[in-house]
Structure formats: structure tokens, C-alpha cells
C-alpha positions as CSV (number, residue, x, y, z in Angstrom):
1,X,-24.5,-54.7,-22.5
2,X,-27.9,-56.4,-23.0
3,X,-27.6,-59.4,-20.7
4,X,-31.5,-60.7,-20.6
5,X,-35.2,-60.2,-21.4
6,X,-38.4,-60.8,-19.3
7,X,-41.7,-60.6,-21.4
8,X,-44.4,-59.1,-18.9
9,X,-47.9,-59.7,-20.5
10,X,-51.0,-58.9,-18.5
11,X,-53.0,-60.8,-17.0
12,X,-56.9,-60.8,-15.8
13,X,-56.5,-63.5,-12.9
14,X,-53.9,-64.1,-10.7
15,X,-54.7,-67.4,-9.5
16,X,-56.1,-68.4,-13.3
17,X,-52.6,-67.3,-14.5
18,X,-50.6,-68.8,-11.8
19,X,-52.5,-72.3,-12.0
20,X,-52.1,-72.4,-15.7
21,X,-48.8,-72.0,-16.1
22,X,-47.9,-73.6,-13.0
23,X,-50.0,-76.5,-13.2
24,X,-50.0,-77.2,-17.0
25,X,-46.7,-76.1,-18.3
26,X,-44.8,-76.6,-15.7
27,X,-43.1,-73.4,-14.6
28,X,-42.5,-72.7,-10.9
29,X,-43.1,-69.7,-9.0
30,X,-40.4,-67.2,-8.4
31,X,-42.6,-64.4,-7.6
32,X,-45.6,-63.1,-6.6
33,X,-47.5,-60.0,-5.4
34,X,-50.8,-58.1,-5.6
35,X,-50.8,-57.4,-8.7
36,X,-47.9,-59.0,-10.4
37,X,-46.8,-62.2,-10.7
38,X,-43.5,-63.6,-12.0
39,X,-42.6,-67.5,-13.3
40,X,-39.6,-69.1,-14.5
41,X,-38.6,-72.5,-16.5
42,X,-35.4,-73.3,-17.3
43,X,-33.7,-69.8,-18.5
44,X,-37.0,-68.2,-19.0
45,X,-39.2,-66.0,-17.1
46,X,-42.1,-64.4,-17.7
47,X,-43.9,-61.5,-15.8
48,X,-47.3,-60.5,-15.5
49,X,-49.3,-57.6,-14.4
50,X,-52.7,-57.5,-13.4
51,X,-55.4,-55.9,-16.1
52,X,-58.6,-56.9,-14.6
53,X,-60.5,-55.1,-17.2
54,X,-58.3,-56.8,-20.3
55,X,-60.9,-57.9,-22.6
56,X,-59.1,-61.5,-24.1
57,X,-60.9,-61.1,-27.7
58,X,-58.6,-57.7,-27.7
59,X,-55.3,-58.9,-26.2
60,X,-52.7,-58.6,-28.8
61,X,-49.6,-60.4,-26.2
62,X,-47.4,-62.9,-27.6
63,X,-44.3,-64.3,-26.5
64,X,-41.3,-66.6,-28.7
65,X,-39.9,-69.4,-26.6
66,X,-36.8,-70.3,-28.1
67,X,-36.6,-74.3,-27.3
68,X,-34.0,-77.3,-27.8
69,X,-36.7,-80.6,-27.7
70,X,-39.5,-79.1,-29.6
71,X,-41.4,-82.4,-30.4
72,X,-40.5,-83.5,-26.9
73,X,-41.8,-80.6,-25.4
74,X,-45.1,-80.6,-28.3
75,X,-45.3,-84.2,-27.1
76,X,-45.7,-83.3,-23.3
77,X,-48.2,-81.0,-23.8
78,X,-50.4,-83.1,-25.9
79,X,-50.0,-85.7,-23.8
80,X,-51.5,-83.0,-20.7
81,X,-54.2,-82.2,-23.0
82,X,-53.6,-78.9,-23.6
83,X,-54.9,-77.0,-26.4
84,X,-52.7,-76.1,-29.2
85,X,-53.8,-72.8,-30.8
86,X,-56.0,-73.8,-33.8
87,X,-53.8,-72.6,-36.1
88,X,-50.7,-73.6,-33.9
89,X,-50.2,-77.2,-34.7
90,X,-46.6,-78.1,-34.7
91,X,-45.0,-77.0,-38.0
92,X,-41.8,-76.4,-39.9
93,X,-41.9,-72.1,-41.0
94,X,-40.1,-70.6,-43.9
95,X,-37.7,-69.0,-41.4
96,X,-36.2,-72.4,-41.0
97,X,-37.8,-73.1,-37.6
98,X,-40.1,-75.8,-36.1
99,X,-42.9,-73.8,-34.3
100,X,-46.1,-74.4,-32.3
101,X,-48.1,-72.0,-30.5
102,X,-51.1,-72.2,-27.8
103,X,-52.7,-69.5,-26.2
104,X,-52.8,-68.9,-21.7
105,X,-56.3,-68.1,-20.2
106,X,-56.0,-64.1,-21.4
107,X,-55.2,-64.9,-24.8
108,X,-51.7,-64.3,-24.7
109,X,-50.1,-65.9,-27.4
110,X,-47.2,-68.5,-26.5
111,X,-44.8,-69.9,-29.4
112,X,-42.3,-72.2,-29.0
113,X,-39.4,-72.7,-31.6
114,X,-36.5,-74.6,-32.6
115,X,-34.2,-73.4,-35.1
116,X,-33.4,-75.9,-37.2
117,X,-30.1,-74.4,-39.2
């Protein structure tokens, strides 16, 4: 039985990494070592492994964050100034969800979404 799943994206900078998701999305840390690095919200966690010579124009990563406040959360993050991918601006889809997406310092691709059925 499937019971959970942890994205692991990679990741140039530990510190970077760690400061961006720590300090502007507020995630804490659950784990971290030489080359990994592993943070949690809520239900989530995401894992990352160090790929110092990932080149960020090239980084295909992406993650969906399945969440319950979207324009709360869409809110928050406006409010902290982060940047919203340009093409990422909060948005009902087709797929009947309510989506936004903004990208971390390697170019991983984060979207959130609320299903709205």
C-alpha cells in the first residue's frame, strides 16, 4: 500500500535552498546533511540533493502542492514579496483547479492548487 510521497529535487546550494524555503515560505527543517537536505510544512515534505553543477536555465523540477486556502496562502506570499512565476499568477485551470506557481533559487518549479469540485 502506497502510504506517501516525498519529491526530492536538486538543489545547487544548501544554505540558498534552506534559507529560501525556510525563510520565505515558511517550512521548517526536519533534516539536514552534506549533501541533502529535507523540509517539511504541514503534511508535506520535500527533499533535496545537492547538484552543484545543475545549470538552473536547464532544470526541468517541478512539484504540485495540493492546498486548502489557496488565496490565503497566494495572499501570504504576496504580501512577503515573493515572486510569482511570470506566467504563474493565481488562476482558475480547465482541470477545475485554482493554481499558482513560483519558482525556488534552482528553478524548480513550485505549484500550488486547490481543487475546486
Amino acid at each position: 500500500m502506497l502510504t506517501d510521497i516525498n519529491p526530492k529535487l536538486p538543489m545547487r546550494n544548501k544554505n540558498l535552498t534552506k534559507r529560501f524555503y525556510i525563510d520565505q515560505l515558511n517550512f521548517k527543517l526536519i533534516g539536514e546533511y552534506e549533501e541533502y537536505l529535507i523540509v517539511g510544512k504541514d503534511k508535506i515534505e520535500i527533499h533535496f540533493f545537492e547538484f552543484k553543477k545543475l545549470d538552473p536555465k536547464e532544470n526541468y523540477g517541478q512539484v504540485y502542492i495540493r492546498v486548502d486556502n489557496i488565496n490565503n496562502l497566494y495572499q501570504l506570499l504576496l504580501n512577503k514579496e515573493i515572486n510569482i512565476h511570470p506566467n504563474g499568477n493565481l488562476q482558475v485551470k480547465p482541470w477545475g483547479q485554482k493554481e499558482f506557481s513560483l519558482l525556488d533559487p534552482d528553478n524548480n518549479l513550485l505549484t500550488f492548487g486547490q481543487n475546486l469540485t
